[in-house]
Kinemage of the C-alpha trace (Angstrom):
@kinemage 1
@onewidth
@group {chain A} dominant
@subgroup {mainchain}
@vectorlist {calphas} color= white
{ca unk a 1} P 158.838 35.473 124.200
{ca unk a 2} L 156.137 35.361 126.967
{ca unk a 3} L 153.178 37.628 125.949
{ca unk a 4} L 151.304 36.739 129.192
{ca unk a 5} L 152.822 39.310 131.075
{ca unk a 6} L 151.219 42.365 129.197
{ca unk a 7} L 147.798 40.363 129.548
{ca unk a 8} L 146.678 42.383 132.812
{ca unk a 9} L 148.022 45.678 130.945
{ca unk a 10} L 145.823 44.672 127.742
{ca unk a 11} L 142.430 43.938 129.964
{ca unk a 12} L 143.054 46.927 131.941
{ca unk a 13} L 143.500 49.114 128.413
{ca unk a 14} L 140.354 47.166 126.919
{ca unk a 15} L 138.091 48.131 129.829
{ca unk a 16} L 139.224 52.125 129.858
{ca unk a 17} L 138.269 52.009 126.356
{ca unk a 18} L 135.074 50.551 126.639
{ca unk a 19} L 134.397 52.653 129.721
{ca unk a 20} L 135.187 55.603 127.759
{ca unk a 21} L 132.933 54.512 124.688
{ca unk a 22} L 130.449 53.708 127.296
{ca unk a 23} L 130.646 57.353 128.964
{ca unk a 24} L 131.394 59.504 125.443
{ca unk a 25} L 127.880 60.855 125.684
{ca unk a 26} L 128.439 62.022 128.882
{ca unk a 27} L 131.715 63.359 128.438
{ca unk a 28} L 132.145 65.049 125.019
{ca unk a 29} L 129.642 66.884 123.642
{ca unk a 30} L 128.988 69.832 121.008
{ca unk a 31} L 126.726 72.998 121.480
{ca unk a 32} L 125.220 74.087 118.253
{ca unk a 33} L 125.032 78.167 116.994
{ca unk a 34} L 121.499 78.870 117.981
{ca unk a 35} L 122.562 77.222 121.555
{ca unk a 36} L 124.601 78.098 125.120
{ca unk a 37} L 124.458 75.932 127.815
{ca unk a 38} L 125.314 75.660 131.489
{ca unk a 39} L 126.590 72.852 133.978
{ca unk a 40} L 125.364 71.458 137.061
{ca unk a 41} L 127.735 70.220 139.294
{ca unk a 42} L 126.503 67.857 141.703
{ca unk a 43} L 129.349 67.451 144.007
{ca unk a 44} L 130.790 71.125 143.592
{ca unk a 45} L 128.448 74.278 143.439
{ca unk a 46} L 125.053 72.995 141.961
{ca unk a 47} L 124.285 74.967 138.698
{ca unk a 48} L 127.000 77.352 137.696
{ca unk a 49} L 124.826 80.267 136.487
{ca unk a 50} L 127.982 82.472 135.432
{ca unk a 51} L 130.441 80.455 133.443
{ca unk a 52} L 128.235 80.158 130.208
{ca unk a 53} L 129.454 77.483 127.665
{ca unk a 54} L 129.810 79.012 123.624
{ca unk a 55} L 129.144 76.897 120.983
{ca unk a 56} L 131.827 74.242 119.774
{ca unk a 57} L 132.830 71.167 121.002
{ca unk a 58} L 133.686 70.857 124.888
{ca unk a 59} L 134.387 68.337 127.734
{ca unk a 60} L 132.595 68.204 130.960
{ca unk a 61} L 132.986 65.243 134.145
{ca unk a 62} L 130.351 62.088 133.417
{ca unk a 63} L 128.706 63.125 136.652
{ca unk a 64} L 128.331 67.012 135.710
{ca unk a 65} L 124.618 67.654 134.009
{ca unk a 66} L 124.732 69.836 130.711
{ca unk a 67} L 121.836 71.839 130.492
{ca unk a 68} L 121.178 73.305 126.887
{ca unk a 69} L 119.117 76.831 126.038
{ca unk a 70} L 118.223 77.670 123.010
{ca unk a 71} L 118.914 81.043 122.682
{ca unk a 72} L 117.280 82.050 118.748
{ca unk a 73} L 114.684 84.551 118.530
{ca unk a 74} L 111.376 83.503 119.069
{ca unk a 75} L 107.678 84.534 118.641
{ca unk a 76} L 104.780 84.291 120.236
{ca unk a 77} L 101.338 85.336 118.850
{ca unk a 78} L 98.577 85.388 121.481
{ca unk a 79} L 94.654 86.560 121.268
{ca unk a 80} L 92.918 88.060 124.716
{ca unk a 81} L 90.378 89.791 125.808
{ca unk a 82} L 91.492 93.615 127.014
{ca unk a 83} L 89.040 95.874 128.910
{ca unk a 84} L 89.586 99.281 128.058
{ca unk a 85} L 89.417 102.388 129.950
{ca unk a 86} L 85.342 102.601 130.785
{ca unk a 87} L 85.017 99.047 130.678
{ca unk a 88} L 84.111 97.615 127.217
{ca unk a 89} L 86.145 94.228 126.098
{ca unk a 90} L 88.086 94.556 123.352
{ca unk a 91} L 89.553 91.345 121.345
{ca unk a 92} L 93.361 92.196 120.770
{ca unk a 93} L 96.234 90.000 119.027
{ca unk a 94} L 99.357 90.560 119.526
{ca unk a 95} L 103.129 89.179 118.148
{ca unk a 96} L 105.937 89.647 120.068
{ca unk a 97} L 109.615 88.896 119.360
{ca unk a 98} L 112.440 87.889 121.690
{ca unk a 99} L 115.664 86.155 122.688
{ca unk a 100} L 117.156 85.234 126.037
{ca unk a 101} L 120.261 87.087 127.098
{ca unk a 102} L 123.094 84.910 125.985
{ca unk a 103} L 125.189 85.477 129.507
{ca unk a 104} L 122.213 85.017 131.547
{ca unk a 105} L 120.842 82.132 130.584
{ca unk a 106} L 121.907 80.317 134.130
{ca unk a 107} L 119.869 83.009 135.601
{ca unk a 108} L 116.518 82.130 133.593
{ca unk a 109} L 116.905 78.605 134.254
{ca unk a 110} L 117.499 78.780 137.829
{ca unk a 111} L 114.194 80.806 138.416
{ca unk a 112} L 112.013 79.493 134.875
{ca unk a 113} L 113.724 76.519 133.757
{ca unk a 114} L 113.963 75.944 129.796
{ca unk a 115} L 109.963 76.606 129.533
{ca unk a 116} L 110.659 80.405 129.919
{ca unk a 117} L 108.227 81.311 127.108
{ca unk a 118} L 105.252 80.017 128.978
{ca unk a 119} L 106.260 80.878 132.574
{ca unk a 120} L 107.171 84.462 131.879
{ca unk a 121} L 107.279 86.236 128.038
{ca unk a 122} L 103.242 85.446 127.543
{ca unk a 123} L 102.175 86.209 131.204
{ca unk a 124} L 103.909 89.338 131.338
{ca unk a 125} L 102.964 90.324 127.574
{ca unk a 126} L 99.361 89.651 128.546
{ca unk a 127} L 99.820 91.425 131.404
{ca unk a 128} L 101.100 94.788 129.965
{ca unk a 129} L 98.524 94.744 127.328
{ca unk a 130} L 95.966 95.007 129.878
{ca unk a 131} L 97.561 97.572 132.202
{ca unk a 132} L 98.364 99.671 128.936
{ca unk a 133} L 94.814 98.995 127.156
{ca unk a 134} L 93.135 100.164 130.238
{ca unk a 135} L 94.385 103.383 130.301
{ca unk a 136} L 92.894 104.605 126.963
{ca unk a 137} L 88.961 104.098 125.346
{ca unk a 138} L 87.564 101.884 122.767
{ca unk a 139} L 87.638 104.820 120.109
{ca unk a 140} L 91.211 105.989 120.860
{ca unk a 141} L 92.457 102.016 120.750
{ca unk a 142} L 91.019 101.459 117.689
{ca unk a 143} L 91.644 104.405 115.680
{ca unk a 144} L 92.984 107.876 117.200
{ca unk a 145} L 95.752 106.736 119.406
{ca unk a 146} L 96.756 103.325 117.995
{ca unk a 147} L 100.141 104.140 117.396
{ca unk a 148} L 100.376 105.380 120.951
{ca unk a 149} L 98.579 102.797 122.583
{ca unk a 150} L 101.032 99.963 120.437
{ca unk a 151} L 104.162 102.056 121.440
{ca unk a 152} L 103.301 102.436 125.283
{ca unk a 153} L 102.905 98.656 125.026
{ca unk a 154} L 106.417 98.135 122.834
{ca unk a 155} L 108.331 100.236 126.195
{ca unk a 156} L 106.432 98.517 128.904
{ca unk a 157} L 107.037 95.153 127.782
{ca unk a 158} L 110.334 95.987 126.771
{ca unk a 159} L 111.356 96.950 130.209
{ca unk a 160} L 109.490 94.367 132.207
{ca unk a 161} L 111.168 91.530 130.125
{ca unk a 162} L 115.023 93.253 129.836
{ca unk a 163} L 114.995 93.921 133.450
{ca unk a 164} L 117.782 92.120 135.594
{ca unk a 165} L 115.523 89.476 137.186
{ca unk a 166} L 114.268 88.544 133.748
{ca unk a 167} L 117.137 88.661 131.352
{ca unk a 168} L 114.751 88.782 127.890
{ca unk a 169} L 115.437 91.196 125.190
{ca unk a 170} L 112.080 92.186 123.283
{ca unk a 171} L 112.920 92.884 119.601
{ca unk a 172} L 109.479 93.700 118.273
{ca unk a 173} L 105.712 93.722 119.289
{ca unk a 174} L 102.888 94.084 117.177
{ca unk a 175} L 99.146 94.739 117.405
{ca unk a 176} L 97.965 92.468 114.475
{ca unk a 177} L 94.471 93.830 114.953
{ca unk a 178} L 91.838 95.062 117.291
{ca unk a 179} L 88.309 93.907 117.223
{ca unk a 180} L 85.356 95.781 119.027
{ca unk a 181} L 81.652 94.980 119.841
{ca unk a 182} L 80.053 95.631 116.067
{ca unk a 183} L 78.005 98.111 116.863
{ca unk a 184} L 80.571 99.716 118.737
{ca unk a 185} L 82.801 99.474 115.586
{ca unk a 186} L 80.078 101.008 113.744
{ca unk a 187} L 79.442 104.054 116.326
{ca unk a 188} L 83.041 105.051 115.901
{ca unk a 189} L 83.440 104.771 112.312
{ca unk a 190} L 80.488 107.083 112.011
{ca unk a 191} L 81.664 108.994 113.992
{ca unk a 192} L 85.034 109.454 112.524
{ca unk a 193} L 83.374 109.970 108.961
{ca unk a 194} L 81.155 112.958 110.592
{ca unk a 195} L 84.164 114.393 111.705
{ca unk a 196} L 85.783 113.968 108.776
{ca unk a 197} L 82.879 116.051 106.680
{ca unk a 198} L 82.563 118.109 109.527
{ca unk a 199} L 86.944 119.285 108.810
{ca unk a 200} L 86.145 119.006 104.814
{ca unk a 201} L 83.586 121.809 105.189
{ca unk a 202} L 85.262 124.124 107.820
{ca unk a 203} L 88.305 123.551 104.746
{ca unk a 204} L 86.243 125.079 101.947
{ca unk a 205} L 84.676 127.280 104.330
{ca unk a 206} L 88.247 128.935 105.446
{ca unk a 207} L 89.156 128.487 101.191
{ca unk a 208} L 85.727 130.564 100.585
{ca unk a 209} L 86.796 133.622 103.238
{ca unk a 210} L 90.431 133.686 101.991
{ca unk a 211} L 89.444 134.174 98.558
{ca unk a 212} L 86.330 136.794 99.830
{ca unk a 213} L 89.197 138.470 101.765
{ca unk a 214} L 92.072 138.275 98.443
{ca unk a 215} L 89.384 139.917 96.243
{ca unk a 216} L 88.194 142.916 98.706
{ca unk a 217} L 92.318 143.403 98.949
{ca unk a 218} L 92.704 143.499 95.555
{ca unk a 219} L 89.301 145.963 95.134
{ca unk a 220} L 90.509 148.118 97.749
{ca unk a 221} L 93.993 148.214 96.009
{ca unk a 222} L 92.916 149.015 92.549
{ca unk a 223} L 90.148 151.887 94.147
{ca unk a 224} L 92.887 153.121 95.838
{ca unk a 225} L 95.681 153.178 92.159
{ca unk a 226} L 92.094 154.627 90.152
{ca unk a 227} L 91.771 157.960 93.112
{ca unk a 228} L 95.552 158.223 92.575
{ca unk a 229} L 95.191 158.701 89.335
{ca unk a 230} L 92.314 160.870 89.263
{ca unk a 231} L 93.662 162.906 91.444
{ca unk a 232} L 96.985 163.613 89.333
{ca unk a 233} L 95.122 163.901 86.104
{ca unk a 234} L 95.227 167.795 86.273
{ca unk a 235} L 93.373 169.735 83.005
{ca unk a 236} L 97.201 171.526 82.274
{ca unk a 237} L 98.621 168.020 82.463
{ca unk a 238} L 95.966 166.361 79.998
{ca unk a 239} L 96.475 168.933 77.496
{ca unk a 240} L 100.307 167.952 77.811
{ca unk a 241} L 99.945 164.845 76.878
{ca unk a 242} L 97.569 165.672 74.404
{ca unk a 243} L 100.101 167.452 72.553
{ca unk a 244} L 102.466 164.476 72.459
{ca unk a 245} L 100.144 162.713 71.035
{ca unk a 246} L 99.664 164.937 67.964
{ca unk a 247} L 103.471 165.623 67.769
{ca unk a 248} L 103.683 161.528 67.602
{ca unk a 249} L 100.856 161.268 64.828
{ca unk a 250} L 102.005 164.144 62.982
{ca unk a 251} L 105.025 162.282 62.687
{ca unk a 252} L 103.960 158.991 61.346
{ca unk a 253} L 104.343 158.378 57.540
{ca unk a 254} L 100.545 158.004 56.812
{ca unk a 255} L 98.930 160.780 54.966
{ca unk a 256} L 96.330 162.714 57.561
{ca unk a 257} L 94.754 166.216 57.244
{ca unk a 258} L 95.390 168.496 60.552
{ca unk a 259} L 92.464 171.112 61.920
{ca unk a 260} L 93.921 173.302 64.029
{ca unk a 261} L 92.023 174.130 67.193
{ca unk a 262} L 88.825 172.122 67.211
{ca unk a 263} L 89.927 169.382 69.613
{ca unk a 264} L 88.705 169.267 73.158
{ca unk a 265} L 90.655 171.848 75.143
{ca unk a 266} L 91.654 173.562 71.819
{ca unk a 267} L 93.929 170.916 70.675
{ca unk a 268} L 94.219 169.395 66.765
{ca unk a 269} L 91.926 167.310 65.114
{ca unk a 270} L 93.865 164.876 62.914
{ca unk a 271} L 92.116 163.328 60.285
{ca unk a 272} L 93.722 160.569 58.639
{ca unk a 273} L 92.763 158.424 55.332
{ca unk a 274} L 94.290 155.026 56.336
């Protein structure tokens, strides 16, 4: 039997396969959990910014680039220098947390490329916290309005980043700490404590005139029960109750010797020997 004539079929097979080894990188490839990626088509479309590719293994054409985004949270801490409302720098860190929309990562690309952390989360964080910062003073950044100021910043960023042009979700930012001129430090914290002694005594002051105030209540009460009284304490009704007295004591077991008449308003004298 003459093999020769399947020669051409067994070249032709040996070059597809090493064509195909050759090109597997370029063909097959895998996108991992924390990862989407887009293609760009060179000879139909350019970069397809809509059909976003999940993770799992996929297929693309040798000629088609894959571009891959990694699409985990990240975090960025930066330290800058904030002027606040009347002028005074303030030294301000701040963390923020964030992710690229998963569907919209074509669009990022196509205006930041991959290096959207540097190009627009930080400029536009540092931005905010200046436009935010400047609206309130020293004192009220550092201590009165802090959770204000931090919250105002939390919104603003949040909406500057998830807009449709940007395509970032914010998750969390934080004001790790604030740091002011010392003296300036020093001026407020003084003035904070004053304030705070200042409240303490207005507190005992108010405590001292609400108890002043309870006890002329409760004078003016028991003045009031003690004319009451002496007004209903008629002679006719004293001598009434003088005689239930006697009738109760002249009832008790104990032995007791009984003068008739010789109490005030002619009632008994009892005299007893226990």
């Amino acid at each position: 039997m003459d093999n020769r004539k399947y020669l051409p079929v067994i070249v032709i097979g040996a070059i597809v396969v090493i064509v195909l080894l050759g090109l597997s990188s370029s063909i097959f490839y895998t996108i991992q959990p924390n990862e989407r990626a887009v293609l760009f088509k060179k000879f139909s479309g350019g970069l397809d910014k809509d059909d976003v590719i999940n993770q799992g293994f996929h297929v693309k054409a040798p000629w088609n680039d894959l571009i891959r985004f990694n699409v985990a949270e990240n975090k960025a801490e930066e330290s800058m220098d904030v002027l606040d409302k009347n002028g005074l720098s303030i030294t301000v860190d701040i963390s923020v947390r964030f992710y690229p929309k998963f569907n919209k990562i074509g669009y990022i690309y196509e205006r930041f490329r991959s290096d959207y952390i540097n190009t627009l989360v930080i400029p536009e964080v540092r931005s905010t916290v200046r436009q935010v910062m400047g609206r309130f003073t020293a004192e009220e950044i550092y201590s009165t309005k802090r959770a204000e100021v931090e919250t105002a910043i939390q919104a603003e960023t949040e909406a500057v980043l998830g807009n449709e042009t940007n395509n970032v979700n914010m998750t969390a930012l934080l004001i790790r700490s604030i740091n002011l001129p010392e003296k300036i430090k020093q001026a407020i914290e003084n003035k904070l404590q004053q304030e705070q002694e200042a409240l303490a005594y207005r507190f005992r002051l108010d405590k001292e005139k609400s108890e002043a105030e309870r006890k002329r209540i409760a004078a003016e009460g028991e003045s009031a029960a003690n004319k009451i009284i002496n007004n209903s304490l008629t002679p006719a009704l004293l001598k009434m109750r003088g005689i239930e007295a006697t009738l109760k004591l002249a009832e008790s077991p104990n032995s007791k010797v009984v003068v008739i008449g010789q109490g005030d308003g002619g009632l008994p004298l009892i005299l007893g020997n226990n």
